[in-house]
C-alpha angles and dihedrals in degrees: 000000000000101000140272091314091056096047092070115138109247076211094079097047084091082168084085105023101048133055119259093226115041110210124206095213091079109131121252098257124029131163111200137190134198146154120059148269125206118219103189145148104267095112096062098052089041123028083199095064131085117249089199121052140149138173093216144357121183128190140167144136121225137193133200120226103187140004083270103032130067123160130174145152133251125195112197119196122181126176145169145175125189142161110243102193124338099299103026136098140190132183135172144198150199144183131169141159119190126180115223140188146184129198114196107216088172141359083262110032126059140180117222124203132187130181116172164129153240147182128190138184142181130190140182134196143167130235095253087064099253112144119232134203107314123200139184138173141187138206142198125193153167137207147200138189134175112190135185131179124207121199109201118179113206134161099278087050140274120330121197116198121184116199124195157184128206131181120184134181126192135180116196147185130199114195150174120037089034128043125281100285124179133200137189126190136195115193121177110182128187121186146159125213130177138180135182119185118225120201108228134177084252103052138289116313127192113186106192124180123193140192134209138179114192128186121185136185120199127186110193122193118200116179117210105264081220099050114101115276088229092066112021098151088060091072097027118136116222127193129174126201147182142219136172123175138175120220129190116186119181123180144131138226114215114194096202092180136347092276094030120079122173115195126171125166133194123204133192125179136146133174120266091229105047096016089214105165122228130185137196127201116195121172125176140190118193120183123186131207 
């Protein structure tokens, strides 16, 4: 574990997980499936490694109960083995559900909610069967997203932008080889995002750019390993601290053809206090068969 900031849920991150554009046409009843496993050849090289892994896997299945309401479930697993030096071995673990909803105010605009769980673990252990320094951890949060689309039509096309607003709240606990520790975390994030498509000789390309401002609060409790179990709250040390940072992203996806996609992304953030920049350069190629 690294600590509270590296326990978030992926499952809140709904840039990734949920369409841009909600359409009300969705049927009544859908089941969906997203994220990725890895079947290799670790295991054969090394009897210690998992032959099956994967960082995340999401799956749920939603219904929509009216024209403006729409609710639904998701169950993420992630897990992973693997052999740290010739007689160690390290394995983790993680499991979360999380209830979601969407009400539909307007065709364009949209209101997201999340309420959910997780619980976590990691273990280590030597060849020679001797246990080391275990940890796990768990997590309960909440979510809330307020989304609108704007169509404008100029002279080089239309060009759609999508503003919102997103407030999150998480408490979590980190057991096991430190002491109990507990964390809770406020987050409030406002962005604007826009896209057009060009038609070119090579395809179809739509270039997008996008803008965020985050704030977050955390409130950490550590108790003193040395304190009496019996009253482990009397000798707990609490912090609170503060971060803000501002994030751009530019890209573009090129659909070259029906099977050939072409996407590349450009980030830019830095932190509000120390105004350290730092970039991010993602390309990818999909085929299709």
């Amino acid at each position: 574990m690294k600590g509270a900031d590296a326990a978030r849920s992926t499952v809140l991150d709904t840039r990734r997980a949920l369409a841009p554009q909600k359409l009300r046409r969705t049927d009544r009843l859908a089941a969906w499936a997203a994220g990725e496993a890895v079947l290799s050849e670790a295991r054969t090289n090394d009897p210690r490694a998992s032959a099956l892994s994967s960082k995340g896997i999401a799956f749920g299945a939603d219904m929509r109960l009216s024209r403006r309401l729409l609710i639904g479930n998701a169950v993420g697993l992630a897990y992973d083995r693997s052999p740290l030096s010739t007689d160690l071995t390290y394995a983790a673990g993680s499991l979360s559900n999380t209830f979601y909803g969407t009400f539909f105010a307007t065709p364009d605009t949209y209101l997201d909610a999340a309420l959910g769980g997780a619980q976590s673990g990691f273990a280590g252990w030597a060849d020679g069967g001797s246990g080391l320094a275990n940890a796990a951890g768990s997590q309960v949060y909440a979510m809330l997203r307020a989304s609108r689309r704007l169509d404008l039509d100029l002279h080089l096309g239309r060009v759609t932008l999508r503003g919102y607003s997103q407030g999150t709240v998480a408490r979590m606990r980190f057991t096991g080889a430190a002491p109990d520790r507990q964390a809770r975390r406020a987050e409030i994030a406002l962005g604007l995002g826009g896209e057009t498509q060009l038609s070119t000789r090579r395809g179809r390309l739509t270039p997008r750019a996008g803008l965020e401002w985050r704030i977050a609060r955390v409130r950490r409790t550590t108790p003193d390993p040395d304190v009496d179990p019996e009253r482990p709250e009397a000798e707990a040390t609490r912090s609170i601290s503060q971060s803000a940072r501002i994030a751009a992203t530019a890209g573009f996806d090129w659909a070259l053809n029906p099977r050939a996609t072409v996407k590349a992304d450009y980030g830019l953030s830095a932190g509000t206090e120390t105004f350290a920049p730092k970039q991010t350069v993602k390309a990818r190629f999909t085929l299709r068969f």
